[in-house]
C-alpha positions, 0 to 999 in steps of 0.5 A, a space after each residue: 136607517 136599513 134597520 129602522 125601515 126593516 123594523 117598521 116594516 115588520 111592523 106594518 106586516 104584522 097580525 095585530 090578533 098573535 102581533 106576530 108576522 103575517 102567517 098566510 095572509 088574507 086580507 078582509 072586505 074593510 081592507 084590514 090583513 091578519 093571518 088566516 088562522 087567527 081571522 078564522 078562530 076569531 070568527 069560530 068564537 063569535 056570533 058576528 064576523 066583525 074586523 077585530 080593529 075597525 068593528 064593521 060586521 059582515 053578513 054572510 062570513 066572508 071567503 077567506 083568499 090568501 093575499 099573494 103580494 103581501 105574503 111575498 113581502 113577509 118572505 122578502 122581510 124575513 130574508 132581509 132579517 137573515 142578512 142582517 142577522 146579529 153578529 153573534 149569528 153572522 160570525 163563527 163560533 167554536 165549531 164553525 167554518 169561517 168564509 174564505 173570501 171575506 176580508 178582515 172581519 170573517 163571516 160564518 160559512 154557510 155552505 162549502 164549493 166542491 170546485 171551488 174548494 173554498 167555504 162561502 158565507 151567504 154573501 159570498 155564496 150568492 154567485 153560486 145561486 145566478 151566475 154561470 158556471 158556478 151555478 153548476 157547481 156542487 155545494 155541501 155542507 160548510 165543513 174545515 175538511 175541504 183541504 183533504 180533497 187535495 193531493 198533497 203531492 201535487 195539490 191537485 184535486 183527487 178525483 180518481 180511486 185507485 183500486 189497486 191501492 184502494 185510495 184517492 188519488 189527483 191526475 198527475 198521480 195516474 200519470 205517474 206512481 199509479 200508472 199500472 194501476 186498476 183506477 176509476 173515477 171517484 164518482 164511480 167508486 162512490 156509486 158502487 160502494 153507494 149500492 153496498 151501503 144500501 144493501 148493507 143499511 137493508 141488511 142493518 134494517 133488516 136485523 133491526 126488525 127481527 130485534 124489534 119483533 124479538 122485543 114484541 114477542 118478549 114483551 107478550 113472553 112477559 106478559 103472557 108470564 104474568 098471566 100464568 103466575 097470576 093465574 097459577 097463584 089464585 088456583 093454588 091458593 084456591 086448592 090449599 084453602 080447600 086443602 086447609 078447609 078440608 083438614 079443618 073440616 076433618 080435625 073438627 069431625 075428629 074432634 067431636 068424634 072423640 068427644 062423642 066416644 069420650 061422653 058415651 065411655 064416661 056414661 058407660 063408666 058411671 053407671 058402671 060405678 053406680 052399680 058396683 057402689 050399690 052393690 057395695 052397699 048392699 054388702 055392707 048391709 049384709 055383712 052387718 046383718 052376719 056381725 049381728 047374727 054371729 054375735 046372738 045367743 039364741 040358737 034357733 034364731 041363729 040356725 033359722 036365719 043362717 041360711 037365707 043371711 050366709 048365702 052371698 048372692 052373685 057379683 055384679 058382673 063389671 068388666 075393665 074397660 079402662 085399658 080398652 078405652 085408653 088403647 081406643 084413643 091411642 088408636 086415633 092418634 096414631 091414625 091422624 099422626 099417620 095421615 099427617 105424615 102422609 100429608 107432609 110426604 105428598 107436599 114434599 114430593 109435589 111441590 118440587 115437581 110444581 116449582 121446576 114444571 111452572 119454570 119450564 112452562 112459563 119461561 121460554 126466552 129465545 136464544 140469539 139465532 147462529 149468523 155463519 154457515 159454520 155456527 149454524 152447521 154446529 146444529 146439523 142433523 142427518 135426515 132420511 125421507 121415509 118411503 112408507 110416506 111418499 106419494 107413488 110418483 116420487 122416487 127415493 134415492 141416494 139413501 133416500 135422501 133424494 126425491 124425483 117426480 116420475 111420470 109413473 108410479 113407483 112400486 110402494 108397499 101400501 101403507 097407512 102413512 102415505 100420502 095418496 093425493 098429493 106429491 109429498 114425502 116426509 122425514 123418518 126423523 122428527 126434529 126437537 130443539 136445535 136443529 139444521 139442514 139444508 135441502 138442494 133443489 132443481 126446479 120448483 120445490 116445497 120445503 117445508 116442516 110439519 107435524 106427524 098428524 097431518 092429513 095423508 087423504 083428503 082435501 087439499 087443504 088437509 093434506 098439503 104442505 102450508 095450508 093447515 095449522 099443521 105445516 109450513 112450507 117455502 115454495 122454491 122457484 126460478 121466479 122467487 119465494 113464497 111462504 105458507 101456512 095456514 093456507 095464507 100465502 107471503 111473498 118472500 124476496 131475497 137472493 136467489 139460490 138453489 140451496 135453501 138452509 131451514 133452522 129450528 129452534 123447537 123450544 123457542 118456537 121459531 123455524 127460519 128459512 136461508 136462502 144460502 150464497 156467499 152468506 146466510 140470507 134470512 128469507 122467513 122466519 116463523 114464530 109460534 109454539 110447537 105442540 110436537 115433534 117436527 118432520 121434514 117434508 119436500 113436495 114437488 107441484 110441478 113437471 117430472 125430473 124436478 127434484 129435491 135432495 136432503 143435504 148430508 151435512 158434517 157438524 163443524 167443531 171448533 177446536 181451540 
């Protein structure tokens, strides 16, 4: 009987637009109820507002309220329908917890008791919801787990954690065993390691993003790599089209040059010929004249025509060509054979140096940054500040290592690398590829990293440490952290500390700054692409006596 009025209540608090349950009701001026959403988009598709059921038109469109009562009898079926939800639903499963105080037939529990230490099912649980005390009790999750709560000595419930032996422990155990023993409450305890795991899911958080920026800048290494090699693609087969166009163009004027020589030789050559075979012929003619003449009878004939017939008139003057000619060509081969193997030696040479250039240029993946002091002592380097560029009111000491702000200037001899305007100093040392250092500081302190080239007089925008495109610095202070470049400012939180780790991966092109305690507190890291070598620099921006030193550090070997 329940079932069929629950199901013919559904039914009259249905929409009869989506014949769904009514979602936000609203009931219209002919007394008809739908769902807000449904009404509206029906009304949007049509030019009259009409009720879909009754068809009576209103003009103007109606406002549309929620009606209250009938959304509070929708939620009342629904959780009509959760009591009496199928079995299949109502009971446990693989997995479940069953009710502890249901008889025969158990039902799934929804939600497990703290105190009471017993799993309730929803109808077991509503107590929990109006009755006093249980109102106040604490309920989780329905879990099987519940009897870990009790000491299996006493049966009590472990409220306590011993410190000493770092476990739960009842009552009746601090009367006895654990008597001498450091204890606080459960609740205490899990409030402290619950402040741990926050630092510590911050700390998880915090990896995640420097991966997820790694990732990024991957993702633009990658893209940034195809660019180049398709960049570098087109101008090489540009350049060796031209090259191979180039040769064509030649071999082609090569060609013809020969061609043209060889034409103009066989011209020489056949008129050449042309002549020495007339001259033939008229040797021939000559010499058949002498025959006939030698072979008269008449004397005076003989004698009259000896002279002008015998004398032979000069040779046609034809010098050899053929060995010059021959050696003209071989000359020409032997050029383009020389100009080939210049080529090929050029190409040999070249491509090599083209291939591992392209390869250094374009692939530069960052390595895993060190995670201890240890590892990142591995990479330590000595440093020394150079007194040719410090400001006159910054003393040098302890191996110039150290660096005091005065109140008078100190006695520097001039040069061209100090800073004139401003309270700096930098490293005699400039810094590629792997590197670590540390610097102490008392009182507000710079450090920072930059290029040799940076400004020494001028603005200070020129010439200060993080704000240019030249440098980048970390601002140390009693009050906190802060981080420039550019001359665009970052606020950096983290662990306070007087000593400040910077590590520089030169070829990756990051510069990270730790803040240094009982472990390595990542404050900043930078990434970018270094053009040149970096030198360390300190500033000192407020009063006298505050200092700076460069740590000496000692690389640390492990030696299995």
């Amino acid at each position: 009987m329940a079932q069929r009025m629950i199901q013919l209540d559904q039914d009259k608090l249905s929409c009869s637009i989506c014949l769904q349950l009514l979602k936000h009701p609203v009931t219209i001026p002919c007394g008809h109820s739908y769902c807000m959403d449904c009404i509206k988009n029906y009304w949007d598709e049509k030019e009259k507002h009409s009720c879909p059921q009754c068809r009576e038109i209103f003009t103007p469109r109606p406002v549309l309220v929620k009606n209250t009562m009938l959304a509070e009898l929708v939620e009342d079926l629904k959780k009509a329908e959760h009591l009496t939800a199928s079995p299949d639903h109502a009971y446990p499963g693989p997995g479940d917890v069953a009710c502890d105080f249901c008889s025969g037939r158990k039902r799934k529990a929804s939600e497990s008791c703290l105190v009471c230490m017993a799993s309730n099912c929803e109808h077991h649980l509503q107590p929990h919801y109006s009755v006093s005390p249980p109102k106040k009790h604490k309920l989780i999750k329905a879990t099987s787990k519940l009897q870990e709560n009790i000491c299996p000595r006493h049966d009590e419930e472990m409220k306590i954690f011993c410190l000493s032996d770092q476990r739960c422990i009842c009552c009746l155990c601090l009367m006895d065993e654990h008597k001498d023993h450091v204890t606080v409450s459960a609740a205490a305890e899990r409030a402290e390691k619950q402040k741990r795991l926050g630092r510590n899911r911050q700390k998880f958080l915090q990896r995640i993003q420097e991966r997820e920026k790694d990732v990024k800048m991957l993702h633009r290494r990658g893209e940034a790599i195809n660019l180049s090699a398709d960049k570098a693609f087109r101008e090489c087969d540009k350049a060796f089209k031209d090259l191979i166009s180039l040769i064509e163009k030649k071999s082609f004027e090569g060609k013809q040059k020969i061609r043209s020589k060889q034409k103009a030789e066989q011209n020489r050559v056949k008129e050449l010929q042309e002549k020495i075979e007339q001259e033939i012929r008229d040797l021939r003619r000559r010499d058949t004249e002498l025959q006939q003449l030698s072979l008269t009878g008449d004397h005076l004939r003989f004698l009259k025509n000896y002279s002008s017939l015998s004398h032979l008139s000069a040779s046609t003057n034809v010098p050899t060509y053929n060995n010059v000619t021959l050696q003209y060509f071989e000359d020409v081969a032997a050029s383009v054979s020389r100009t080939r193997d210049k080529v090929k030696a050029l190409l040999s040479d070249e491509m090599p140096k083209i291939s591992v250039g392209t390869t250094k240029a374009d692939i530069l993946l960052p390595q895993g940054e060190p995670k201890t002091r240890d590892e990142f002592l591995k990479y330590s380097c000595q440093i020394t500040l150079d007194p040719n560029t410090a400001h006159t009111l910054l003393s040098l000491s302890d191996s110039n290592r150290k660096v005091t702000l005065m109140s008078r200037n100190q006695s520097y001899p001039s040069h061209p690398d100090k800073f004139l305007e401003w309270w700096q100093v930098l490293s005699r040392e400039g810094l590629t590829g792997h590197c670590y250092w540390e610097v102490k500081c008392n009182g507000t302190v710079g450090v920072a990293a930059a290029y040799k080239d940076i400004g020494r007089r001028g603005t200070r925008e020129e010439c200060g440490f993080g704000l240019n495109d030249k440098s980048w610095s970390l601002t140390v202070s009693g009050s906190g952290y802060e981080f420039k470049h550019n001359n665009i400012p970052t606020p950096i939180s983290g662990p306070l500390s007087s000593r400040i780790g910077v590590y520089l991966d030169h070829r990756a092109g990051t510069l990270s700054f730790y803040s240094i305690t009982e472990t390595m507190n990542l404050l900043h890291r930078v990434q970018t692409r270094f053009t040149q070598s970096l030198y360390v620099g300190l500033w000192l921006p407020q009063s006298a006596g505050h200092t700076a030193e460069v740590c000496e550090l000692k690389k640390r070997i492990n030696i299995k």
